[in-house]
N, C-alpha and C positions, 0 to 999 in steps of 0.2 A: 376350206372353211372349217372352224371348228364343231364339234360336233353339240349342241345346242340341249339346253336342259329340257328333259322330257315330262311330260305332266298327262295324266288320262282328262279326259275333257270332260268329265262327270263331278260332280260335289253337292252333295245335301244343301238346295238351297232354299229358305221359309220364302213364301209365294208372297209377291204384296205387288200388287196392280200396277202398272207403273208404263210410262209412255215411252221409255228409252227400249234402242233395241238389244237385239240382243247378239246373235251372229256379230261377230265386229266389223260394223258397216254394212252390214245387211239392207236390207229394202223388207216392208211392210209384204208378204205373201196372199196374191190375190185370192180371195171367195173361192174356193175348192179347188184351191192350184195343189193343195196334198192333203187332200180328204180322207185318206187312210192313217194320216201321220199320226201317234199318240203320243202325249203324255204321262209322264210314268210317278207316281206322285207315292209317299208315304203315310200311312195313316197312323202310328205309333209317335206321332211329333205336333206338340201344340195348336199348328199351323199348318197346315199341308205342305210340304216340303218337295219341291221337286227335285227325282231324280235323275234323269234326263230323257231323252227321245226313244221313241221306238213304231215302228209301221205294222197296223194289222197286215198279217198275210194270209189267215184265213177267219173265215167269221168267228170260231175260240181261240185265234190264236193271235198273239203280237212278239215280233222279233224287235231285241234288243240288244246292246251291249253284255257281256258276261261281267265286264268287272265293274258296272252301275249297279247286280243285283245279287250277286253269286254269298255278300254275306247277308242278306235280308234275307227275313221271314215270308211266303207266299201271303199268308194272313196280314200282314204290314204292306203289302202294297193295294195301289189302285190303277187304275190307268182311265185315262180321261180321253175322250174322242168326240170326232165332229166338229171340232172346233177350232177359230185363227186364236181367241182370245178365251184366256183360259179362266178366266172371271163371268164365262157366258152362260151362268147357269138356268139360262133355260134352255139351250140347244146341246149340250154339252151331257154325253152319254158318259156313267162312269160302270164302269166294272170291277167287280172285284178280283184278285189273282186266288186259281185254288192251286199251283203249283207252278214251279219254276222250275226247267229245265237245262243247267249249266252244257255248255259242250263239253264232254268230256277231256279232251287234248288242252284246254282253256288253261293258260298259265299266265303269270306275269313279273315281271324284274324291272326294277328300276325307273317305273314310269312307264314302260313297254307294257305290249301285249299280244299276244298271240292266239286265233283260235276264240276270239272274244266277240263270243255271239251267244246267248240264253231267250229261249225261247219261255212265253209266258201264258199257261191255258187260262184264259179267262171263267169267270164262273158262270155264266150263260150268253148264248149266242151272239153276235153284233149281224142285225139283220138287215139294215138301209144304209150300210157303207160297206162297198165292194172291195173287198181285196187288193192289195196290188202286188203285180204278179214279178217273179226274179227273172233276172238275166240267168240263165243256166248255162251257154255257151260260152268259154271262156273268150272266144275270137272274136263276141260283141264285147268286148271292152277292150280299146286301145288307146295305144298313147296319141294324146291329143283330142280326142273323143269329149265332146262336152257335155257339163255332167249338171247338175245344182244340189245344193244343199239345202237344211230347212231345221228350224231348231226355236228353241223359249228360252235358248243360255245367256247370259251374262254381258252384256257390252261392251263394260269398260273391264282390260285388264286389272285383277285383285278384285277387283269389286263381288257381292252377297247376293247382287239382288236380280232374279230373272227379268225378261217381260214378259208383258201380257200378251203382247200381239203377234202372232209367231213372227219370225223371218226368215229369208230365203237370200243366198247368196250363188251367184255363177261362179261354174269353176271347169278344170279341163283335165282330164287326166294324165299325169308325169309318169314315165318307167318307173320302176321299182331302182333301179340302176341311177336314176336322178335323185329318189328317195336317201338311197343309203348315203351318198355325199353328204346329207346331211343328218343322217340317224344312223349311220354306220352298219354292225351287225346285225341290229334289231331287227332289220327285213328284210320278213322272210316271202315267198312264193305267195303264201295266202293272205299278202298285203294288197292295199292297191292305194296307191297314192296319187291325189287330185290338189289343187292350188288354183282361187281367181289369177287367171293370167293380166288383168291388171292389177292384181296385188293389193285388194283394195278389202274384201271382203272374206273373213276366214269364222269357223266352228271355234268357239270356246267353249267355256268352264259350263256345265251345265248342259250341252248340247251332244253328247256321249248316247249312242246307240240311235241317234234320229241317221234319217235315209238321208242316201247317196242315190239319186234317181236321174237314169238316161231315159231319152224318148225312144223308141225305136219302131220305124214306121207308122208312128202318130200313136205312139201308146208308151206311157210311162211304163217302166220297171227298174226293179230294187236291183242296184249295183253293188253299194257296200252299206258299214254303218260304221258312222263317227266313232275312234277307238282313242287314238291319242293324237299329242301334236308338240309344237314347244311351247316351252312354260311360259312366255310371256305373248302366245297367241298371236306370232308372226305371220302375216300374211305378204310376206315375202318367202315363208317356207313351206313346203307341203305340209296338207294334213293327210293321217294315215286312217285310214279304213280297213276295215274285213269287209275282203273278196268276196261276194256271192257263190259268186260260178263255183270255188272251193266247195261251197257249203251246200247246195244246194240238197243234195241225193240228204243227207242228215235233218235241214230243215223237211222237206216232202216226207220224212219218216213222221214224223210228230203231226202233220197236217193229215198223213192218210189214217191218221186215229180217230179223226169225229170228221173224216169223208162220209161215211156209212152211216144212216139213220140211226139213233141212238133210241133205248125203249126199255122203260123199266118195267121189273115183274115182283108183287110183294107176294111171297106166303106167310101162312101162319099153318103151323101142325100140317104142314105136308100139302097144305089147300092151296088154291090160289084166290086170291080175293083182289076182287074188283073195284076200282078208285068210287068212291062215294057210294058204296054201298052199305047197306044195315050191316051193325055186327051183329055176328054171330060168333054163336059159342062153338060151332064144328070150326074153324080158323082161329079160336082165340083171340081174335077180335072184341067176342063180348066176354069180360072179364069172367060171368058168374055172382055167385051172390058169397058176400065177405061178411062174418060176422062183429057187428059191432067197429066203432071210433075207431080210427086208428090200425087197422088191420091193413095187410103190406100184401098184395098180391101183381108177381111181373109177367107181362110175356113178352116171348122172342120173335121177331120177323124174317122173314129172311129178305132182302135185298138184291136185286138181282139185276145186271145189264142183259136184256134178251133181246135187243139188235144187234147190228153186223157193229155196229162203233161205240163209241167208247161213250158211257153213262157218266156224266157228272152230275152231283147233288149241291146244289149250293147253300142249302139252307133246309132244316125241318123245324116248325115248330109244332106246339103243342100247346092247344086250350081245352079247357072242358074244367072242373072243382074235382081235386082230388091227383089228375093224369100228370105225370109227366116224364120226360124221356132219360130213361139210365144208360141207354149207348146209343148214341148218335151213328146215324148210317154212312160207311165208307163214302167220302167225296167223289173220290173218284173210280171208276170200276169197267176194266177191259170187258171187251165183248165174250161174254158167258162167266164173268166172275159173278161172285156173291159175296154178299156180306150180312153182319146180324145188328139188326136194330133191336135194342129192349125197351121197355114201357112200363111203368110202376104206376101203380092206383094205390093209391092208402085213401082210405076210407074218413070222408069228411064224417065232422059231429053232427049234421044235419043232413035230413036227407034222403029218401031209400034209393031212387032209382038217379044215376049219373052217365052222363056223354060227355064225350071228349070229342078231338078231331086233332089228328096230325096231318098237317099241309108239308110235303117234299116237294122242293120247287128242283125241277130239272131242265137238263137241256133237250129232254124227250120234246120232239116237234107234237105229236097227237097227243101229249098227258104232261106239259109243261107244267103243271101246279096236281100231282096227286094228292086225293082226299081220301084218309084214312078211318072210318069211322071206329070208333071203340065206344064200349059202355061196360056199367059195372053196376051191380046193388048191396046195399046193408042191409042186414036185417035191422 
């Protein structure tokens, strides 16, 4: 057989509602048949654009494809959960990405891929959808082993437009040895290659990093994720996935980062200061008194991860007349790092006495929303 033109099964596609499916020949995926499955979408584009699939595998965290994200910015993406239909914007959880985690060894030629798995820390927790858990043992996946698929890609070969309503396709797992007959060199060990054995249903354009999920003893887990296949989305040929069981010991490395309760600690001038308490001038919290319009006075925070796991910040803002933030606090921060927030008061034209408030929303379980108080006076 000749060896068939290769295509990653990912593509920037603008979202628009639509009743065709998607998988090629897929079936409609019933009410929480993959309740972990995500949507991986971009926010730098007119339209929400999807980029393709990916499964939460811990409450910060969602695995996907490496070559769907590896040239995006963490701040340009989103990922969308809870949902068959992705237009459900009332049920439909979104989060934002604070970083992106290529696999190191992650390469690609020709349409291939190898190693093509990126993991994505969301920027605060996903709390009422469980996880679903990997195959870690290589000897739970064999050939003939059945497996399904699940995806929002593209229906018709060439075609732009995802759907809305996810789909899911059967399939069964092929040797790697049947693989190469028809992709040749390309695969390698950390392959695993699956195909509807009636030939009806396959992963297309837009369906890159969604799960490859076996049951095992009445419990779903992650096998592989949609990597490439052929260019004209034959489902008379395998599609190629990354291997879990490979990966696992690497993916568990990123998960056992926000295992561990996470817990912020702000000082100011050596103090510690407490969320929603009065400022004061011993923390530098309370500015002081500024002479006169216009008068520029900063101070420094320190920022601090003081749980066993790992502190993400997703957002600070700042209200109050006059306050506002000159350095923005480290995103993200391993257990016992620091970082320095600053805060500038210039001195409104009216006015003696001023309050501010900085809110840092974290992924601290006991102090998810810190409240910073500050103040400041004019003469």
């Amino acid at each position: 057989m000749p060896r068939p033109l290769l295509t990653f099964l990912c593509l920037l596609i603008p979202f628009l509602p639509s009743g065709a499916r998607s998988i090629i020949d897929g079936t409609d995926a019933a009410p929480g048949e993959f309740p972990w499955i995500a949507g991986i979408v971009r926010r730098d584009v007119a339209a929400p654009g999807l980029v393709g699939g990916g499964t939460l595998v811990g409450d910060q965290w969602v695995l996907t494809a490496a070559h769907s994200v590896s040239d995006l910015t963490a701040t340009n993406l989103e990922v969308w959960l809870g949902v068959t239909a992705l237009d459900d914007t009332i049920s439909r959880q979104e989060r934002g990405v604070l970083a992106v985690y290529v696999h190191p060894d992650f390469a690609t030629n020709n349409g291939t891929s190898v190693n093509d798995l990126a993991m994505l820390l969301l920027e605060r927790p996903v709390t009422t959808i469980p996880p679903l858990g990997l195959i870690t043992h290589p000897a739970d996946l064999a050939t003939g082993d059945a497996v399904r698929v699940a995806g929002w890609g593209i229906s018709t070969v060439g075609g732009t437009e995802p759907t809305n309503r996810l789909q899911r396709a059967p399939a069964a797992i092929v040797s790697n040895a049947t693989a190469a007959m028809t992709f040749g060199s390309a695969i390698e060990p950390v392959h695993l290659a699956a195909m509807d054995p009636a030939e009806i249903g396959t992963p297309c354009v837009g369906d890159s990093g969604g799960p490859l999920v076996k049951n095992l003893s009445g419990t779903d887990r992650l096998a592989g994720l949609v990597s490439f296949g052929s260019l004209d989305c034959d489902p008379s040929l395998p599609t190629i996935y990354t291997r879990i069981p490979s990966f696992a010991p690497w993916i568990e490395e990123s998960l056992a980062l926000t295992a561990a309760p996470s817990s912020i600690s702000i000082r100011g001038k050596g103090r510690a200061i407490a969320s929603g308490a009065k400022a004061k001038g011993a923390n530098g919290s309370d500015f002081g008194e500024l002479r006169g319009p216009r008068a520029r006075r900063s101070r420094a925070f320190a920022v601090a991860s003081a749980g066993a796991g790992l502190l993400t910040v997703r957002s600070a803002t700042v209200s109050g007349r006059g306050f506002s933030m000159r350095t923005a606090p480290a995103a993200i921060l391993a257990a016992g790092a620091s970082g320095t927030m600053q805060v500038s008061f210039v001195a409104p034209a009216r006015g003696k006495r001023h309050q501010g408030r900085i809110h840092l929303f974290t992924n601290d379980p006991a102090t998810p929303v810190f409240l910073l108080r500050v103040a400041a006076s004019v003469r």
